[in-house]
C-alpha positions as CSV (number, residue, x, y, z in Angstrom):
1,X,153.2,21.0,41.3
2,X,151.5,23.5,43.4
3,X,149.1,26.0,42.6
4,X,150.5,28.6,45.4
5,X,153.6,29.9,45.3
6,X,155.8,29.8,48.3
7,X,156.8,32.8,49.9
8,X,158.6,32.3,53.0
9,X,160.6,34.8,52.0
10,X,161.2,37.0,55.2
11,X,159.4,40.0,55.4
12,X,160.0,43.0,57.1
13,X,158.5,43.4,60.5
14,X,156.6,46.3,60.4
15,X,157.8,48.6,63.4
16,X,155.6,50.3,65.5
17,X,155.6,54.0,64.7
18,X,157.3,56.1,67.7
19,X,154.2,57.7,69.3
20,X,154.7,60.8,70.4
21,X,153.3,61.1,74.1
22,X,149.6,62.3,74.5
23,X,149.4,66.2,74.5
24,X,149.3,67.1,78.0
25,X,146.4,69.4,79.3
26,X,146.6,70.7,83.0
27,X,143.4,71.7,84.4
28,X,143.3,75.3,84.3
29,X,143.6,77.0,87.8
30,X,139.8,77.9,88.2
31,X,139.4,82.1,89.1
32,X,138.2,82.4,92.4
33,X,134.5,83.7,92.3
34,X,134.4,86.8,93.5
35,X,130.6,88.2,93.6
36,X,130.3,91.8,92.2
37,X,127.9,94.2,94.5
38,X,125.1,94.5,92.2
39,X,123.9,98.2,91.9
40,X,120.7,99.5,93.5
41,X,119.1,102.7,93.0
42,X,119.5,104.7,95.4
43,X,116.4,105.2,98.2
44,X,114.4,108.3,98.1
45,X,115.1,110.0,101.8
46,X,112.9,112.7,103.0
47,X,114.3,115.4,104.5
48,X,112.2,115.1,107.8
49,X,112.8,111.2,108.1
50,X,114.8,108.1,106.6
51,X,111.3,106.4,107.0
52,X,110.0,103.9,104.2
53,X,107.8,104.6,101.2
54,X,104.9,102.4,100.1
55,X,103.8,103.3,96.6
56,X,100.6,102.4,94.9
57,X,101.4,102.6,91.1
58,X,100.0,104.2,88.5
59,X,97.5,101.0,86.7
60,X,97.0,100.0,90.4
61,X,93.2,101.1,91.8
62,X,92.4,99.8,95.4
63,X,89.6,100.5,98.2
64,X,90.5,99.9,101.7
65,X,92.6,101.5,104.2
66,X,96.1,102.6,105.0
67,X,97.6,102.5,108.4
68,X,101.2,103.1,109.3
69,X,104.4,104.5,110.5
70,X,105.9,105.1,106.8
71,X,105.2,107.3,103.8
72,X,102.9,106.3,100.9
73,X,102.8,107.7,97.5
74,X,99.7,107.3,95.7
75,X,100.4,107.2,92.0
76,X,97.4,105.1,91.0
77,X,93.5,105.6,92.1
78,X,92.9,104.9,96.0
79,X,89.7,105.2,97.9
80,X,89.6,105.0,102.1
81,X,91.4,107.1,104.5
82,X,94.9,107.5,104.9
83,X,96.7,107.9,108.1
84,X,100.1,107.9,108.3
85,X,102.8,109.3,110.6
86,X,105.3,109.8,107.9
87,X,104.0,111.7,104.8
88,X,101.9,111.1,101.7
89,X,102.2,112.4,98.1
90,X,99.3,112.2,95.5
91,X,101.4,112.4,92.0
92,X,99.6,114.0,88.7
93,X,96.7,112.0,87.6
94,X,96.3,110.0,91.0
95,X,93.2,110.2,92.9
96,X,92.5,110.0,96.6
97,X,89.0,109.7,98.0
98,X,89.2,109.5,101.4
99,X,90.8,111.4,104.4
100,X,94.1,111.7,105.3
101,X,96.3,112.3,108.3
102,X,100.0,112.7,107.6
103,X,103.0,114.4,108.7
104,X,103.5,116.4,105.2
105,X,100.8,115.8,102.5
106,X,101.6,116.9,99.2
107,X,99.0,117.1,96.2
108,X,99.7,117.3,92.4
109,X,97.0,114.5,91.8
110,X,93.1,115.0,93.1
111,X,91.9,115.0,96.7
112,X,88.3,114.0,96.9
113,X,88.0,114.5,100.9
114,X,89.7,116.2,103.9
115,X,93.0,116.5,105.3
116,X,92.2,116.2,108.9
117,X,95.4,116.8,110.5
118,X,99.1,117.9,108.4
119,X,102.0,119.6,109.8
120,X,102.2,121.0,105.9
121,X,99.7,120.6,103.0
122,X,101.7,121.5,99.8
123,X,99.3,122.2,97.2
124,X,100.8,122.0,93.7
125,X,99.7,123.4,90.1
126,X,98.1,120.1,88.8
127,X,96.8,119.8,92.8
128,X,93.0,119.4,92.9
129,X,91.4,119.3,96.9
130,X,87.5,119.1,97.0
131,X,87.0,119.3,100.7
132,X,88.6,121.0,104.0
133,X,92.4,121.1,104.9
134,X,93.3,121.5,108.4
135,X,97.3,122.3,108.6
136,X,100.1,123.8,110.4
137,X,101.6,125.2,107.2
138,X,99.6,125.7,103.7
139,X,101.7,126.4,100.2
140,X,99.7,127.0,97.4
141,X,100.8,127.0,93.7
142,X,98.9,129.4,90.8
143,X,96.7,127.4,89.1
144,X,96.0,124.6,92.1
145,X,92.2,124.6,93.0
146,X,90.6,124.0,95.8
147,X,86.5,123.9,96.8
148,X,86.3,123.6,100.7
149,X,87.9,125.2,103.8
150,X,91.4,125.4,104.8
151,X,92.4,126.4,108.1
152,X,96.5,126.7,108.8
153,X,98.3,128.3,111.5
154,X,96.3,127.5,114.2
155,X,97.1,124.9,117.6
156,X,93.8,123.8,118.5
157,X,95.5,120.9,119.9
158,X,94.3,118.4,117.5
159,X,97.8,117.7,116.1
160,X,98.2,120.2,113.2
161,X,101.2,121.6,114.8
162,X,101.9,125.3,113.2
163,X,105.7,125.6,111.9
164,X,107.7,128.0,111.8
165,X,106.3,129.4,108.6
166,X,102.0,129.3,109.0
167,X,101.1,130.5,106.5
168,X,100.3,130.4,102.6
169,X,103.3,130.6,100.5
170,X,102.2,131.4,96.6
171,X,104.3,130.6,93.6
172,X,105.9,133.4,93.6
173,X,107.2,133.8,97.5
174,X,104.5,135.8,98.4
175,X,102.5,135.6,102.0
């Protein structure tokens, strides 16, 4: 007698499931990089020249001096002399103590010297000049202040070339 039963019995063959083929991925055409111009702000041009402009920013103070074919626009606290052939702008609460040579100098900050030589000092309301302007042109706004000389108009031959226009030009148009 046997304790296990026989079972040769034929069984079914299991059959292999029909697979369905692997999902097929093509590669996806890459896009062709194409780089986007980036933006830039556009360049502030003078009028007399496309020349550059060097700026010394507002929470910047240094002592030295400034040399050069370009512009510069003080808009922090700068002590030595400036001289420039392009033009040079003291913004509102700037301070320049020093002097300056330029082609144009324009003042809405404080001047603590002289402006040797300018074809055109523009002197605005929040301008402050404690010392002596020598110029080819001189326009003055109400309420700009000014303890020293100025002298405008004049070709002595030093460079301060007199425009068309020598002379003071006030707020309101008047010579």
């Amino acid at each position: 007698m046997s304790i296990w039963k026989d079972n040769t019995a034929t069984r079914p063959t299991p059959v292999p499931e029909a697979k369905e083929p692997p999902a097929r991925f093509d590669a996806v055409a890459k896009p062709e990089f194409t780089p986007t111009p980036v933006p830039h702000p556009a360049p502030r041009v003078a009028p007399s020249a496309s020349r550059k402009e060097s700026l010394i920013a507002d929470d910047i103070t240094i002592e030295g001096k400034i040399e050069g074919g370009g512009s510069v626009r003080i808009a922090g606290k700068f002590k030595g002399n400036v001289h420039v052939q392009g033009d040079l702008t003291i913004e509102v609460g700037a301070k320049l103590t020093g002097s300056v040579r330029a082609d144009k100098v324009t003042i809405a900050g404080e001047l603590e010297g002289n402006v040797d030589e300018a074809s055109l000092v523009d002197l605005q309301q929040t301008g402050v000049v404690n010392g002596d302007l020598k110029a080819g042109s001189l326009t003055v706004a109400a309420g700009a202040r000014l303890r020293g000389q100025a002298e405008f108009g004049w070709d002595d031959g030093k460079g301060s070339t007199p425009s068309k226009h020598s002379n003071v030009h006030g707020v309101n148009g008047g010579s």
